[in-house]
Every structure is written in structure tokens, then in C-alpha cells.
N, C-alpha and C positions, 0 to 999 in steps of 0.2 A: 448599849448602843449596838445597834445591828451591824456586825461585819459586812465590810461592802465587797460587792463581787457582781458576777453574773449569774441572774435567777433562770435558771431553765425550766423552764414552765411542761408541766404534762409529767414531770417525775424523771427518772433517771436518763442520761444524753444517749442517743442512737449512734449507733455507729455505720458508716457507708462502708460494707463489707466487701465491695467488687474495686474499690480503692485498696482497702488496708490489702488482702490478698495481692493485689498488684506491688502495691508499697515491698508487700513482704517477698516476691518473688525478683521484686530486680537486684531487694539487697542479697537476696542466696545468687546470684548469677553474679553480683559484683563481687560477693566471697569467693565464689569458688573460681573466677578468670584471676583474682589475686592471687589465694591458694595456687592456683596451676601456675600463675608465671614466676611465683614465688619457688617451689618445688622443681620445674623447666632451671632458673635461676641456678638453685642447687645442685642439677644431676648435671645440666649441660656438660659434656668434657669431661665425666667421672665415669669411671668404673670400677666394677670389685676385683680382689686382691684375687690373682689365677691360685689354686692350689695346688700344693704341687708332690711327687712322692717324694719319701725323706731316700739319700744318698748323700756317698761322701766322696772329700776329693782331696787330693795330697796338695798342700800348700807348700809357697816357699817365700820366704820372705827375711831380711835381715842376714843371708845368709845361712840359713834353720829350715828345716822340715819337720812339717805339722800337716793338722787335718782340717777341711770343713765340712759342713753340711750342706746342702742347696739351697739353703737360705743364706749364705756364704758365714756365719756362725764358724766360730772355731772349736771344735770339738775337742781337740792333740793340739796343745799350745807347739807353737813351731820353735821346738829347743833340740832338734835331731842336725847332726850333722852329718848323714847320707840319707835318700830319698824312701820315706815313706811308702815301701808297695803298700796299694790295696786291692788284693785280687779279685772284689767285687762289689762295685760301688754300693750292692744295695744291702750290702752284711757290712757291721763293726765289726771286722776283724782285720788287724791294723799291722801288717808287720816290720820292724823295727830293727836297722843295725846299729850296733855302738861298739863302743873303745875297738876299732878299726887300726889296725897295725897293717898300715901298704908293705913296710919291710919284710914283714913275716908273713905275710899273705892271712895274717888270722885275724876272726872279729866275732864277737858277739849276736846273736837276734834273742828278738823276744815278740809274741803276739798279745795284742793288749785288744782292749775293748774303750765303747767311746767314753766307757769309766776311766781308763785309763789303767784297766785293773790287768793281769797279765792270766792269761787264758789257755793256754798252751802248755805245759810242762814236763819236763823231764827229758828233754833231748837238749843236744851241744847247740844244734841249729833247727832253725824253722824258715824253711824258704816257699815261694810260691814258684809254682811249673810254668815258666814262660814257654811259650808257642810263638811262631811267626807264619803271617799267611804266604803265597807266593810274591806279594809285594811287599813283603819284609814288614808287616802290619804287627806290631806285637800284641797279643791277648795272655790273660794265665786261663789254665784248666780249672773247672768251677768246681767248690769244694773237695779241692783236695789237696794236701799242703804235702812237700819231702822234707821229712826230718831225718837227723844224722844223731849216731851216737856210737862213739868208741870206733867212728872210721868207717861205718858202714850204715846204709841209709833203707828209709823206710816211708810209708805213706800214711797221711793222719788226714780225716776229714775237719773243716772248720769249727767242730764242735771239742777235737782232739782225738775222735774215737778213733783207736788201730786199725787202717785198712789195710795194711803191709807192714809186719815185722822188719826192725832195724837188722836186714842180715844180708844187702843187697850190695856188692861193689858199685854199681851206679845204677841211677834212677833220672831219667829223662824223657821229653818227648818225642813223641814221633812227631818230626816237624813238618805243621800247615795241616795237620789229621786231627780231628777234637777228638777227646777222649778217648785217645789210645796213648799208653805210655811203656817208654822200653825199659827194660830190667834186665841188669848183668848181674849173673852168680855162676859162680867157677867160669868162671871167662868165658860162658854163654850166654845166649840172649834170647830172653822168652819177652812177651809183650801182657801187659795189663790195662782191664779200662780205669774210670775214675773213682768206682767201689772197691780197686784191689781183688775185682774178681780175672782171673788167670783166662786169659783170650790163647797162647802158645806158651807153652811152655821154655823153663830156660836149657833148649838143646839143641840151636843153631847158633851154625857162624855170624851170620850177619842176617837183618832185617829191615827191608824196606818197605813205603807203600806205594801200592799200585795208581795210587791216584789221592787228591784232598779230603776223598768219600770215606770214608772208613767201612761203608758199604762193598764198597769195592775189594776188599781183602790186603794183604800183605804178602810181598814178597820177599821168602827164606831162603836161605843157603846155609843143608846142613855142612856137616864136617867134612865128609866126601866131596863139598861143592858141586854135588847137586843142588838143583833148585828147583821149589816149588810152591804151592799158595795154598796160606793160611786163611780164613775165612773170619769177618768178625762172630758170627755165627761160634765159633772157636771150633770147626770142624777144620778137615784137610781137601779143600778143594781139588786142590791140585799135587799129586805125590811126587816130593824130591824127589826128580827121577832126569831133569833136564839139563842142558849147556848155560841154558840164559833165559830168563822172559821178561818182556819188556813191560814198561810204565801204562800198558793199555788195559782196559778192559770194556766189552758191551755185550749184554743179552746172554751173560751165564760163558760169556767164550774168552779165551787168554791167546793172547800169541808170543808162543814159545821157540825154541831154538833146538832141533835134534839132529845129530850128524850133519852138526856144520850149517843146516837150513832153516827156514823159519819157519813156522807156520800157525795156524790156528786149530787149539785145541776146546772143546767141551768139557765138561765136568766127568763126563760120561765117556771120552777116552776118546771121542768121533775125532779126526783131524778133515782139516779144508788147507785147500789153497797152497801147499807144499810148496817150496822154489817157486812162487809165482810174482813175488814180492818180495825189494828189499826193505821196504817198512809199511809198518800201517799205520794209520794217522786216525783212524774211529773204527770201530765197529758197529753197527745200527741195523738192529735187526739180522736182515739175510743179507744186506750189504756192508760191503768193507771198502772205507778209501784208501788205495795202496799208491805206494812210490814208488818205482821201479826206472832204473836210468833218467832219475832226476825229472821225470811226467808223473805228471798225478791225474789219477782216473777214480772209478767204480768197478767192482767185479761184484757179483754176489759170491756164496757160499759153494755156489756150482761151477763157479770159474767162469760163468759167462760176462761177459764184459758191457756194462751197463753204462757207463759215459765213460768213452776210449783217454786213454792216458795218452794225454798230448798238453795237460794244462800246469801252468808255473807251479798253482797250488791248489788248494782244495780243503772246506772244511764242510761239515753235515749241519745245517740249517736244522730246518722241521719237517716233518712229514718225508715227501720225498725230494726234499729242495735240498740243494747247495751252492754255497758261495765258490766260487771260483774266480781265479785271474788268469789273464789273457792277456800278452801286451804288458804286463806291468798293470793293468790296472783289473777292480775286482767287478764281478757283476753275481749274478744269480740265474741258477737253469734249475730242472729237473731232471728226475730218472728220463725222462723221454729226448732228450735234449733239447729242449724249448726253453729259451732263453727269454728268466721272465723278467730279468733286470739287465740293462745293458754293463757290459763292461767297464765304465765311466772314473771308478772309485779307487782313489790311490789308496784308500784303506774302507773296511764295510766292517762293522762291528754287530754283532746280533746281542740284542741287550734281553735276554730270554725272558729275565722274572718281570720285565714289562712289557713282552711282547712288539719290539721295533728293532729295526734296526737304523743304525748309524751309519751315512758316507759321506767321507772327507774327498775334495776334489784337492786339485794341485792351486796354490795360489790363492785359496778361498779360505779366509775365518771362519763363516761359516760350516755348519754341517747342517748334511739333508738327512731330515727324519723320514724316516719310509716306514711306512706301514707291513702288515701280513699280507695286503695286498699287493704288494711292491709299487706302490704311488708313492709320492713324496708327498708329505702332510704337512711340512712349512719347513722352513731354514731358520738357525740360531745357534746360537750358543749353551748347550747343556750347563745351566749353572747347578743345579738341582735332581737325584730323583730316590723319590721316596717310595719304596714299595710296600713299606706298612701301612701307609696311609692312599696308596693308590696315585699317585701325580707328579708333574716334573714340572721343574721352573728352569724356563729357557728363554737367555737374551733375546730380544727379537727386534729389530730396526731401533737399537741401541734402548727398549724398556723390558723391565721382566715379566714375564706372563708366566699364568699359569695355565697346565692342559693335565687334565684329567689322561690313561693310559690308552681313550679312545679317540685320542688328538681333539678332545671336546675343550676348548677357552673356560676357563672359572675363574672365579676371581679369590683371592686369599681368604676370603670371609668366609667364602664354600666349603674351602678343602683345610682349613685350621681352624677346624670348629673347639679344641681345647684352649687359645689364644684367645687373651681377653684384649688384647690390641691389635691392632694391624695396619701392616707400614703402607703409607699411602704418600704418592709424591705431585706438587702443583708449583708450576712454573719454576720446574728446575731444582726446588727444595723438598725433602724427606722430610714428614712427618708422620702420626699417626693417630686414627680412629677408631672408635669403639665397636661393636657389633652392631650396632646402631646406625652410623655411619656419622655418627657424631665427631668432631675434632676434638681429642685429649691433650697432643701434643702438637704445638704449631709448627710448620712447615717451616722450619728454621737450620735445616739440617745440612750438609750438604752429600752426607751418606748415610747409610745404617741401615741395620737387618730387621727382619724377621723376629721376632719375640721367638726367645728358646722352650725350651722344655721346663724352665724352671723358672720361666716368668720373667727374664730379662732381654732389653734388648740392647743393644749395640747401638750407639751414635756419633756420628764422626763432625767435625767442624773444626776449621781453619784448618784442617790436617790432623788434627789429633782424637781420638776415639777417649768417649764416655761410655755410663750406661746410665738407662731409665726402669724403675721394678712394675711389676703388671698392673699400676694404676697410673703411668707418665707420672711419677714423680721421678725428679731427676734425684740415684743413688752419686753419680759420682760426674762431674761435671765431664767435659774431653779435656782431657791432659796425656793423653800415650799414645804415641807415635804408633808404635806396632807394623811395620814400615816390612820386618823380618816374619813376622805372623802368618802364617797359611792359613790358619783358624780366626776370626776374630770373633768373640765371645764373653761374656762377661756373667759371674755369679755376684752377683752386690758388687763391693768394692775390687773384688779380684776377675782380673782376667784372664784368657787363658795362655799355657805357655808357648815357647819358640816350639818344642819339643813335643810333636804328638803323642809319640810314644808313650810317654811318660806321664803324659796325662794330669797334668797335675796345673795348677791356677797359683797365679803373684800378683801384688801390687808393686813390684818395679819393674 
């Protein structure tokens, strides 16, 4: 029996090919609108993990001091019971007190690695060189550690290598000067840098510095109590040979103290300005700001009088500008006396490595930003400024903005181009969006920062601070007040401490 079907007569069926083509073009257009919203679907609100450099950070927790990494990882389980220094976040090298006797004043260290393995040997003690800036800021001096043995102390770089023989009655810094450190043997005092290479030797009385510059030299007082300046250079700028010389210096010149008078001296023995002044407050070039019966003026170098000492105070600007007060409050002139900022300012701050300055009026939260041109650029509140990356964030009619160092508006996505998130706020609520401008994290917040350097950022709600890691997933919900916090910061689950100084991150 013949299969039944449909005979297509003329041989094999034809196909309408300007159909099937069409057929076959709407199903690739309905794929790929799938595809795309399917993938849209996917990425919406996502971003990749920021990377970040590896550093470590003293934890405390339980009572115990330990270590983490910036991935907040615990490297040094926290079983220490006094504060982990690390004198450089970005080196394992970890140093350690134990069996702590307060009666006896004695205690153990040991320098370990993020092995845990002990790296340092053969001295009584291993400490790091603490420094303080003028605002009492604590730093240690980079790679270089003071060790002790049989009573007397020496310097070891982080590797352990000998930069200074254990033969030194004391080894300390010269404090708010990097990399200059002082050294007493036979009850003198010579100075060293951070290689334990000999900058003066040990055969003065005493050793100061001329300034935070280390550029700037030192001032000696030998045995005679004479006094005179050392150079980092390790020459003798200045030969013990004076009364006194002061905390100044500019353009190669000191002002020193002879038979009772002050004045300024050269390297090269020239003196200026004799009895013309009882202090100098800068020297800048050919001009010096002096004090003389409580006025403060300009003289140059020739004594002639370049803006008359009649003013409260006086400090050297740029070029040939200075701040001056008048009245109690501050303004800006030049060598010409042309007053190119009025007197206005119950304080005027010159912020040099960004090139503005600052003036607070009386009775005003704000401050006015002025420019090199002496205009004022806008009013707010400095919350921010970053001169490695060029920008400040300043409150402005209660939002933060940002402005590039040429008072130019940007927006955070501009100037935090290593940030894979960034804090965005709408009707009132903190959140944040991706470089995209995508929403990752819903505006559910009711504060919070900036994404840090290590990919976390801070979020505050009902009153209590969390954090979220560089993808908005939330690492640790808000649960800590931090009410006492100057900083508020978070590495994963640890935040950071009351204690700047110290530097170090808890989870209580």
C-alpha cells in the first residue's frame, strides 16, 4: 500500500529564501535582545573586587595584640599582651614585647616575620625609633631598628644587618627631623642618618635642629659652649665660635648671637643687619622679616626698609607677597606695599603644597578659599586634601564636593579613579555606584565614606557604623557606635582605633 502523504510534484520542494533569511534574522535579534538583557540582568549593580597592595596592621582584640593584612586576614594571631609595633606597614617585620615586669621596669622583644619566625637575633632588645612631627603625630624611622646589649645600644636595618655597633650610651631621635638620629658616647653627642653613616661626630655638648628640614643643618654646642652648625651635607657650616643661634634659616644664611647682638651670618663669614633686630621670623632671599619693639616689618640685607615695621605680625607668602595683621585681623601686601588682600581674616593659613590659601572670619563656620590670585574661589568647609592625587573635598551649602587644586568642580568618579565604588547620595540617603554610574549599593544609608585604599568602605545607619568590601557586599552589618573615633575606617570586620597613634584596628 502506498504511504499516504503529500506528492510534490516537479521533484524536490523549493524554498522562499527572502522569507527563511528574514525568519532567520529576527530569531538572531530576538537572541541577542535576550542575551543582552539577560547579561544587563547579571552585571546591573556589580563590580570587580579593587586590588589592593598587601600591608599589615596591629590588631587588638580580646584583650591580645596580633597582626592583619589589608584583606583584614590575621597574619600574628592576637595572643600579645603589649602592642604589636610595626614600623612599616609594608615590610613583615613585627616587633614583639613579652614577660613585661612594670616592677622592675624589664621586658623581653623579639622581631618575627608574618611566619611567625623570629628574624632578628642576638641582642637583649629590639625597638623601633619613634619620631614625632610638631603636632605630636607619631612615625618610626624606615629601616632602621635600636638594639641593646650588655647596656649599651646600637642600630640594625630590618634585614638585622649592623649599621651601628652595640657601644652607644643612648641612641634616639632627633625629634620631627627624618632620618637623622642622635648618638651619646663618652657623654657626647654626634648625630647619624638611617645607614649608621656618621653626619657629626660624638664631640658636642648638646645638638639641636635648625628646623623639621634636615636640609637645614643642626645646631651644636661644643664643650666651650660655643655654638655653631653642622650641615647634613656632614660639613661645618658654621664654626663653634658663637653665643647663641636661633631656630632659623634661609638662602645659605643663620642668625647668630655675637657680643650680646644678633645678627645674620653666611657661610662665608659676610654678616648683615647687626643690632637692627630683636628676632627674625624668615629669611627669603635678600629679604628678612624682623621684630623689633613688638612691630614687625621687612628689611633686606642692606638694611633698607622694605615694608616699615608697624605690623602685629608678619609671615613670607610667595614670591614677593606676605601675610600680615593689622587690627587683629590678617590680610596680604607686597614688597611695594600694595595691599592685595584686605585685612579681613581673624586667621589666613597658606596651604603651599596646594597652592591656596585659607581665611577664617569671626563668627563664620565657614572658611574662604582664595586663590594665588587673591579672589576668593568659594566658601566651606575643608573636609579633605589630598596632594598626591591633586584635590580637596570641602563641605559646601551642607554637600561635599570635590575641586581639583585649580578650584575646578569634579566629581568623585574623576579624581578616585583606583575606586571601584563611589559614595553617591539621593533624597537624603548614602549610597553607592559603580564607574558606570550604575547603583551597587541602595541609598539606604544614612552616612558613610569614601571607599578606602583597601577597598572598604564605611556605612553608618540608625547611629551605628558597618562596612561593605569593593563589590557592595555587605562585610559587616552597622553595629559600632564609634561616637569617640576621629577616624572612622574599616579593614573587613576591624575597624579602626580611638588611638591614632597607634595605629592599629579592633573589633570591640
Amino acid at each position: 500500500m502506498a504511504s499516504k502523504g503529500r506528492r510534490y510534484e516537479g521533484g524536490a520542494p523549493k524554498l522562499n529564501i527572502k522569507k527563511v533569511v528574514a525568519v532567520i534574522i529576527a530569531i538572531a535579534v530576538i537572541i541577542m535582545v535576550v542575551v543582552g538583557i539577560s547579561k544587563l540582568a547579571k552585571g546591573a549593580g556589580k563590580t570587580q573586587e579593587k586590588t589592593v597592595a598587601n600591608a599589615y596592621f596591629t590588631v587588638y582584640t580580646n584583650g591580645k595584640w596580633g597582626v592583619i593584612n589589608s584583606k583584614g586576614e590575621i597574619v600574628i594571631e592576637p595572643e600579645y599582651e603589649e602592642t604589636i609595633i610595626i614600623p612599616d606597614s609594608t615590610k613583615e617585620v613585627f616587633l614583639c614585647t613579652y614577660d613585661v615586669n612594670y616592677q622592675n621596669n624589664t621586658f623581653k622583644t623579639k622581631v618575627i616575620n608574618a611566619k611567625g619566625e623570629e628574624v632578628i637575633t642576638g641582642y637583649d632588645t629590639v625597638q623601633a625609633l619613634e619620631n614625632y612631627d610638631a603636632s605630636n603625630n607619631l612615625w618610626y624611622e624606615n629601616d632602621v631598628l635600636l638594639v641593646s646589649k650588655d647596656g649599651k645600644f646600637g642600630l640594625v636595618d630590618f634585614k638585622g644587618k649592623e649599621l651601628l655597633p652595640c657601644e652607644y650610651e643612648e641612641i634616639e631621635t632627633l625629634k620631627g627631623v627624618e632620618n637623622t638620629i642622635l648618638t651619646k658616647k663618652d657623654a657626647k653627642y654626634g648625630l647619624v642618618d638611617n645607614i649608621g653613616s656618621i653626619i657629626a661626630q660624638n664631640e658636642y655638648k648638646a645638638i639641636k635642629p635648625i628646623s623639621d628640614r634636615k636640609e637645614d643643618g643642626y645646631i651644636v654646642t661644643d664643650t666651650k659652649n660655643n655654638v655653631g652648625v653642622v650641615s647634613y651635607d656632614k660639613t661645618v657650616a658654621i664654626e663653634p665660635k658663637y653665643e647663641d643661634i636661633k631656630t632659623i634659616y634661609g638662602d645659605g644664611k643663620y642668625v647668630v648671637k655675637e657680643d650680646g647682638k644678633w645678627q645674620i651670618v653666611d657661610k662665608e663669614g659676610n654678616a648683615y643687619l647687626k643690632g637692627k633686630f630683636d628676632e627674625v621670623i624668615s629669611i627669603n632671599g635678600e629679604n628678612v622679616i624682623i621684630e623689633k619693639d613688638n612691630q614687625y616689618g621687612v628689611m633686606n640685607l642692606k638694611g633698607e626698609t622694605k615694608i616699615a615695621l608697624k605690623y602685629q605680625d608678619m609671615s613670607y607668602l610667595f614670591d614677593e607677597n606676605y601675610i600680615f595683621q593689622e587690627d587683629n585681623q590678617y590680610g596680604v601686601m607686597n614688597l611695594s606695599g600694595e595691599v592685595l588682600l584686605k585685612p579681613s581674616y581673624e586667621s589666613l593659613i597658606y596651604r603651599q603644597e596646594a597652592g591656596f590659601l585659607e581665611g577664617t572670619k569671626e563668627k563664620q563656620t565657614n572658611t574662604d578659599f582664595i586663590g594665588n590670585d587673591f579672589s576668593v574661589k568659594l566658601s566651606g568647609i575643608l573636609s579633605e586634601l589630598n596632594t598626591e592625587n591633586g584635590y580637596m573635598k570641602i563641605r559646601v551649602d551642607g554637600e561635599y564636593k570635590y575641586y581639583n587644586f585649580k578650584f575646578e568642580e569634579k566629581t568623585n568618579t574623576e579624581l578616585l579613579t583606583a575606586n571601584t565604588l563611589f559614595l553617591d547620595k539621593k533624597n537624603g540617603k548614602y549610597g553607592y555606584v559603580n564607574k558606570e554610574g550604575i547603583v551597587v549599593v541602595d541609598y539606604i544609608y544614612d552616612d558613610a565614606t569614601e571607599q578606602n585604599e583597601f577597598g572598604y568602605s564605611s556605612i553608618k545607619q540608625n547611629g551605628l557604623w558597618g562596612c561593605i568590601d569593593s563589590t557592595g557586599q555587605v562585610v559587616i552589618a552597622p553595629a559600632y557606635e564609634l561616637e569617640n573615633n576621629l577616624v572612622i575606617e574599616f579593614i573587613h570586620k576591624w575597624h579602626r582605633g580611638e588611638d591614632l597613634n597607634l595605629n592599629y584596628y579592633t573589633d570591640e
